[in-house]
Rosetta silent file (secondary structure, phi, psi, omega in degrees, C-alpha in Angstrom):
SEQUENCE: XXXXXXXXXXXXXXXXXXXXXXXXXXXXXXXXXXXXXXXXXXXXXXXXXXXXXXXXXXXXXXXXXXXXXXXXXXXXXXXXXXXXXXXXXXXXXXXXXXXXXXXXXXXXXXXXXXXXXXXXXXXXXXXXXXXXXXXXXXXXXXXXXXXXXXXXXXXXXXXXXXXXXXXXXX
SCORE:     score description
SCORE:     0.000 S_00000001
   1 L     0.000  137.696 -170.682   12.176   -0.492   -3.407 S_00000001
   2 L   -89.505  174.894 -172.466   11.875   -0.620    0.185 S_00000001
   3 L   -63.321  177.733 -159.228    8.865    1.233    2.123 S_00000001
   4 L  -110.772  146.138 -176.421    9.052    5.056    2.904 S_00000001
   5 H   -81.833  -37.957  172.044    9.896    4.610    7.170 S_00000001
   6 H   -44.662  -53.923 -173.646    7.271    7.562    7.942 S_00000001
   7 H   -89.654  -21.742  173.241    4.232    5.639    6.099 S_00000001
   8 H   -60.122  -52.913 -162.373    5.802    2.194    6.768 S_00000001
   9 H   -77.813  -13.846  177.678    5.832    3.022   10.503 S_00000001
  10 H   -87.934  -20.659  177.292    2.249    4.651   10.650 S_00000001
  11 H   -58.200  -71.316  168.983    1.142    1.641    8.566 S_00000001
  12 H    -3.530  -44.721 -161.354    2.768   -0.181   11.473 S_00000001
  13 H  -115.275   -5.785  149.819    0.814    1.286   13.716 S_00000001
  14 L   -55.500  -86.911 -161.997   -2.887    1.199   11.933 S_00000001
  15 H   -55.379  -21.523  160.474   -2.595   -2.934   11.651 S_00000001
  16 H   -86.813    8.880 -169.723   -1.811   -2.937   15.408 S_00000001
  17 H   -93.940  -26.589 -162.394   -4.598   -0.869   16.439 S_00000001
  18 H   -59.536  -68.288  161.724   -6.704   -2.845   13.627 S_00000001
  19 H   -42.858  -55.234  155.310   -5.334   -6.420   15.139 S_00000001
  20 H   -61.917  -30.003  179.851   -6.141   -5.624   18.622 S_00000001
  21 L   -87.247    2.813  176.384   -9.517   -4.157   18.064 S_00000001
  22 L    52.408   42.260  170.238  -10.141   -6.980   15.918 S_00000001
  23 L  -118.328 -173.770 -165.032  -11.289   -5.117   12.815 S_00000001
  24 L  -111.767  142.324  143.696  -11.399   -4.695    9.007 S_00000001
  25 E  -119.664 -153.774  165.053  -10.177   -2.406    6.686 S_00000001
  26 E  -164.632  137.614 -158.411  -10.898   -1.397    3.011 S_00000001
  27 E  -132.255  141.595 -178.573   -9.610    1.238    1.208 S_00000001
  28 E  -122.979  166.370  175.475  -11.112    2.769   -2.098 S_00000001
  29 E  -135.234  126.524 -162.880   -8.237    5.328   -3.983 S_00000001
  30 L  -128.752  -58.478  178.691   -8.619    7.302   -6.945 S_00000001
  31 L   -71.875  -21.368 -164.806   -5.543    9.902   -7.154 S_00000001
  32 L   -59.752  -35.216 -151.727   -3.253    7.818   -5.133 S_00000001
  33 L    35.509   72.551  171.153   -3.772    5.103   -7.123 S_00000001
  34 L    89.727   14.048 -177.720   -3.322    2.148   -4.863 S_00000001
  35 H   -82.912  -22.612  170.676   -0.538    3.512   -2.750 S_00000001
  36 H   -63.041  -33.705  167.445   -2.353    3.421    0.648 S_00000001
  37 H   -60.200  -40.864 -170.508   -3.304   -0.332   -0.058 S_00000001
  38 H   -59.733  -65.313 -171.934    0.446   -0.724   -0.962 S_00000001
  39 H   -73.179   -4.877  158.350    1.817    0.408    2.658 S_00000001
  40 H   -65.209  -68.793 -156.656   -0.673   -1.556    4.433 S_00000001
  41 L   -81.699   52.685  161.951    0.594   -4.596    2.884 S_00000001
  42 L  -104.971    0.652 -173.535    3.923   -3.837    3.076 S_00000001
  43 L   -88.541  120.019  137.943    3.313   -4.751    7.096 S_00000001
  44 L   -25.143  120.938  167.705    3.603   -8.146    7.760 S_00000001
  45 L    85.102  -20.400  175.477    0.835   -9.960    8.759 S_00000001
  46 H   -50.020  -27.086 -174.936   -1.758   -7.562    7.107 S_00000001
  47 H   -77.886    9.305  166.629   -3.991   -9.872    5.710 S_00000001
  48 H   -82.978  -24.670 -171.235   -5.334  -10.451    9.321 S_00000001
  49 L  -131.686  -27.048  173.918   -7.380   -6.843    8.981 S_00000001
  50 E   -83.164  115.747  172.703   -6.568   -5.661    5.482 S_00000001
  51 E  -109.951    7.070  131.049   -9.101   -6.909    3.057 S_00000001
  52 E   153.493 -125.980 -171.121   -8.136   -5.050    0.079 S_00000001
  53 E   167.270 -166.847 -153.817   -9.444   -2.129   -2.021 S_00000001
  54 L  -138.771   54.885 -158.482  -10.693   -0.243   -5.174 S_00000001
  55 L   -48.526   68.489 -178.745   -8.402    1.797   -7.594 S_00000001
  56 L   -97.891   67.390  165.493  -11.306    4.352   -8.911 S_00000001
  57 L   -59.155  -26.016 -173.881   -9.463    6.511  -11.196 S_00000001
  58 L  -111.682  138.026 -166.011  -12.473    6.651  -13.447 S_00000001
  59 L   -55.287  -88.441 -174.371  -15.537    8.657  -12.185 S_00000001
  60 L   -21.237  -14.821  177.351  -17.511    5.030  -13.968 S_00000001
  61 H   -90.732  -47.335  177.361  -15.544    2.891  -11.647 S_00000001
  62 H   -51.082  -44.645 -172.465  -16.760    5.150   -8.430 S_00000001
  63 H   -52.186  -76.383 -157.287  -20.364    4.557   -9.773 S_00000001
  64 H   -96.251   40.325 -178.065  -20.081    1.055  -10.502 S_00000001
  65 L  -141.487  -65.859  173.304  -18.092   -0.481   -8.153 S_00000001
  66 L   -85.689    8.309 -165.177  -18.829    2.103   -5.016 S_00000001
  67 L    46.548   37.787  126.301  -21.828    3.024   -5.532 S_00000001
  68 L   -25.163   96.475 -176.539  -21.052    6.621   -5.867 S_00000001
  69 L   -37.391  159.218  151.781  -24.576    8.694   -7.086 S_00000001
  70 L   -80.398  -56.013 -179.979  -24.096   10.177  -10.606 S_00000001
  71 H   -30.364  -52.585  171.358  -25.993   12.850   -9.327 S_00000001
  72 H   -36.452  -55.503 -171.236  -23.021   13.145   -6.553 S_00000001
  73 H   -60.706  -40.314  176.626  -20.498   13.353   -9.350 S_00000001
  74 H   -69.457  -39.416  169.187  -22.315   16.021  -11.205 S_00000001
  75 H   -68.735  -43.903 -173.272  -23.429   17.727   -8.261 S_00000001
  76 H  -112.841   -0.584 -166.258  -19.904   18.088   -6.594 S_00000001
  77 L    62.375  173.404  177.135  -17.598   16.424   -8.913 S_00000001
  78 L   -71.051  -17.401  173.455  -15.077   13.745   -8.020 S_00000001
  79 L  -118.593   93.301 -170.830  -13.188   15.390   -5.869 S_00000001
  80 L  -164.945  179.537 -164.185  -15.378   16.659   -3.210 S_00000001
  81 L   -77.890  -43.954  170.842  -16.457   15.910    0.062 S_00000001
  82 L   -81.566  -10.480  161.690  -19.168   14.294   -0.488 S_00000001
  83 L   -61.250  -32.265  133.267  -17.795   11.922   -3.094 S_00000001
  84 L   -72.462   16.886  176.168  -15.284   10.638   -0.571 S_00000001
  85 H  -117.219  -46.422  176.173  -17.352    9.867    2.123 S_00000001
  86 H   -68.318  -11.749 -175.574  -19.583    7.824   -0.450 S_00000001
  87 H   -83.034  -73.740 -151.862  -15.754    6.248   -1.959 S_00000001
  88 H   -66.302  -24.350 -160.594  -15.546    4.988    1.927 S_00000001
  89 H   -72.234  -64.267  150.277  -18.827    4.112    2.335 S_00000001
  90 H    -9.229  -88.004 -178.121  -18.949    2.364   -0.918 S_00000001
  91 H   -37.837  -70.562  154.150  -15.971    0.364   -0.227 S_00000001
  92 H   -15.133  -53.881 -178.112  -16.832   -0.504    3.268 S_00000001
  93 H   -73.921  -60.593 -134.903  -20.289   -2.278    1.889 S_00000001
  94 H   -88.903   -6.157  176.966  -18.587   -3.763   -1.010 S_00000001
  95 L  -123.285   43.881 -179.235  -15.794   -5.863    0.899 S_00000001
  96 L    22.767   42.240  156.295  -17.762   -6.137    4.147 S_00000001
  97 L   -68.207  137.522  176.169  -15.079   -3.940    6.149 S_00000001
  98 L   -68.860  -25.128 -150.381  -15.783   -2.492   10.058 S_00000001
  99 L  -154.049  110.993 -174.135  -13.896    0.315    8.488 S_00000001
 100 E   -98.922  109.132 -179.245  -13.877    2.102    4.791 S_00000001
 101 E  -119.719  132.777 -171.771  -11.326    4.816    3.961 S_00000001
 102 E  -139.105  155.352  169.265  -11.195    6.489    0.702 S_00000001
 103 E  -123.983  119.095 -176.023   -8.984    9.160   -0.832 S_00000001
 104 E  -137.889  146.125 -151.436   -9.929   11.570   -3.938 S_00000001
 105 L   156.972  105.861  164.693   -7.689   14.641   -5.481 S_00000001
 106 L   -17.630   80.193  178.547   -5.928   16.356   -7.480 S_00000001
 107 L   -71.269  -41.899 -177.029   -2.471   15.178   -7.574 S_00000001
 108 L   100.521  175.502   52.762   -1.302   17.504  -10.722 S_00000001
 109 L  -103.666  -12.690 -165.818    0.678   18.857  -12.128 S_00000001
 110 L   -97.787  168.253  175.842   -2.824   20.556  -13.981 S_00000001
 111 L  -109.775 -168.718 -155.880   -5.867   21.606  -11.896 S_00000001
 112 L  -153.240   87.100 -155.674   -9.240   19.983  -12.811 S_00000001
 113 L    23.736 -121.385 -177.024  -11.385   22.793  -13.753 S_00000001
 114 L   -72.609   11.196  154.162  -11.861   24.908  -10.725 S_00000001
 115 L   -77.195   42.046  135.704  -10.018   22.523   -8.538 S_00000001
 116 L    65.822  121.868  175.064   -7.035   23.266   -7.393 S_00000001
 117 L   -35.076  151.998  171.402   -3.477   21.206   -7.601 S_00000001
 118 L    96.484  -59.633 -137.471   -3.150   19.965   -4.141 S_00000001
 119 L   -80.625  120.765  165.964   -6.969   20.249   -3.069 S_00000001
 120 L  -129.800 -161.904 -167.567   -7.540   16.284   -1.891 S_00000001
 121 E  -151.812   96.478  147.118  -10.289   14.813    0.301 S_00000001
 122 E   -78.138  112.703 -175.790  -10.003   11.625    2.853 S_00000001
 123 E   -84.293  122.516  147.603  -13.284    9.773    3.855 S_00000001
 124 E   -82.992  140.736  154.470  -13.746    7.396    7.227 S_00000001
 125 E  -160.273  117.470 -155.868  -16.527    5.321    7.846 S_00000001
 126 L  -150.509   51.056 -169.250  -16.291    3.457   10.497 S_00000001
 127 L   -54.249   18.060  179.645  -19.799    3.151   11.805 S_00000001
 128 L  -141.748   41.249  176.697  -19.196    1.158   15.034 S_00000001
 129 L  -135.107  131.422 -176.699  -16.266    3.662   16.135 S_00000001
 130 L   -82.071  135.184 -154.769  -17.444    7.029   17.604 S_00000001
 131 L  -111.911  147.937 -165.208  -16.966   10.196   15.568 S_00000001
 132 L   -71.091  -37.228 -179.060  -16.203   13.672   17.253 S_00000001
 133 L   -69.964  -96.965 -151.686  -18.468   15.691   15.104 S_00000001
 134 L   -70.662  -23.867 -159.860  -21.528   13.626   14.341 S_00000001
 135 L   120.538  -56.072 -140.141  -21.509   10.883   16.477 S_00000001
 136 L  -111.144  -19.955  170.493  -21.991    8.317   13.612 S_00000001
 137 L   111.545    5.929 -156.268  -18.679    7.210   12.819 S_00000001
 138 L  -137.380   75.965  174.623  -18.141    9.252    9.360 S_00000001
 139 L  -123.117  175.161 -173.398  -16.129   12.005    8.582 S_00000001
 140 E  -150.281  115.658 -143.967  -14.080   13.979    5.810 S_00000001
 141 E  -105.142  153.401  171.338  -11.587   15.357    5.862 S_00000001
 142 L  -124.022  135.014  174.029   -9.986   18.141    3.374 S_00000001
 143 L  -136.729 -160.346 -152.234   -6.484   19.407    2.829 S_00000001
 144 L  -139.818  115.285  147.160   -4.663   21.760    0.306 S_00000001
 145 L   -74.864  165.510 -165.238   -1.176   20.262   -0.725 S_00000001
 146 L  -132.842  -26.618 -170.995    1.657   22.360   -1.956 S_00000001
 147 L   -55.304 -146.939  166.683    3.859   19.982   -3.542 S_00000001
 148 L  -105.304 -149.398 -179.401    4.490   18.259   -7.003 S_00000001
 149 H   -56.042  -86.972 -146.793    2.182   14.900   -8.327 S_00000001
 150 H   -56.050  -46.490 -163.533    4.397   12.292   -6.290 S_00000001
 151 H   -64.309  -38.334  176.417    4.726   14.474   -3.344 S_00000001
 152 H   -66.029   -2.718  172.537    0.935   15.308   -2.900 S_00000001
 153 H  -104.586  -35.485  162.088    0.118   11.852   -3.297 S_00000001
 154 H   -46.260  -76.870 -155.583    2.905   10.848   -0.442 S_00000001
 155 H   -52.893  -45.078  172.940    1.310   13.633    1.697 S_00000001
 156 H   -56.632  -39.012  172.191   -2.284   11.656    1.394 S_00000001
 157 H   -85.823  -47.269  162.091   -1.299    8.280    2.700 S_00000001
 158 H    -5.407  -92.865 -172.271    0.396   10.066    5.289 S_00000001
 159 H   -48.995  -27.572  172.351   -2.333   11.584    5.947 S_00000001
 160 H   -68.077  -50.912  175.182   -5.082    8.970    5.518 S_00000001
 161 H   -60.163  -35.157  177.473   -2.830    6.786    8.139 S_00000001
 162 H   -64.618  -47.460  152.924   -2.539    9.396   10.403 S_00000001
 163 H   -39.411  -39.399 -176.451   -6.447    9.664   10.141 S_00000001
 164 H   -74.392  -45.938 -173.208   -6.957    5.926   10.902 S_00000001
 165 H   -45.544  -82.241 -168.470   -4.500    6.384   14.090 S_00000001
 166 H   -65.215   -8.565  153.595   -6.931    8.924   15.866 S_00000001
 167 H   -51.044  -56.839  174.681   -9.837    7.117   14.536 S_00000001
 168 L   -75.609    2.112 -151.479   -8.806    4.165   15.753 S_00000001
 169 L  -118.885   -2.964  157.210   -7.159    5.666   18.881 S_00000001
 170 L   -81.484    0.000    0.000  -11.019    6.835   20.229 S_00000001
């Protein structure tokens, strides 16, 4: 199946900001399940800045792979803010990446006890890139989808690439 041209062409344009700036990325994904790894490498040449990722569908995979707290998980559940910004963080340490992006969310079609279809989360951390809020390189972002499963999972890489553009674009 060939690449979607909206996320193909923003992929496009992450691995050239990546390649000139001479950086890494790492991705960890838990609703998408692996599709944001998938449109980096559907770019050519990606294996000069993409160094791979972390499929953490299962809260035990977040732990023990990303170092996610349990406490985190308990406190805020998996889909929360602060549980993607530790999914990026996480990721970032574990493949030695300049730059850690993570995505966590309800895709549906059910909600996941007082979480809402739609409600996802995208983490940066990209501590040697300047961040508008803090400073520090690390933010998270949240948005409310409307769609079904496939489309709200579309709508995430979207969005996560669009995040890396103006990340990377400071």
């Amino acid at each position: 199946m060939p690449p979607d041209p909206e996320i193909f062409a923003l992929a496009q344009q992450v691995g050239e900001q990546l390649r000139r700036q001479g950086r890494s990325l790492a991705v960890a994904e838990s609703c998408t399940g692996g599709l944001l790894g998938a449109a980096l490498t559907d770019v050519p040449g990606s294996s000069t800045y993409f160094l791979g990722g972390v499929i953490s569908y299962a809260d035990r995979v977040k732990v023990d792979q990303l170092q996610v707290p349990e406490a985190t998980l308990r406190q805020y559940g998996a889909v929360s803010e602060q549980t993607a910004a530790a999914m990026a963080s996480g990721v970032r340490q574990l493949l030695r990446a300049d730059i850690g992006v993570s995505i966590t969310g309800v895709a549906g079609p059910d909600a996941e006890g007082s979480k809402p279809v739609g409600l996802t989360f995208i983490g940066i951390v990209a501590p040697t890139l300047p961040s508008p809020a803090s400073g520090g390189g690390e933010s998270v972002h949240r948005f409310q989808w409307t769609g079904d499963r496939w489309d709200n999972r579309r709508r995430s890489v979207i969005a996560a690439l669009e995040l890396l553009v103006q990340t990377l674009g400071r």
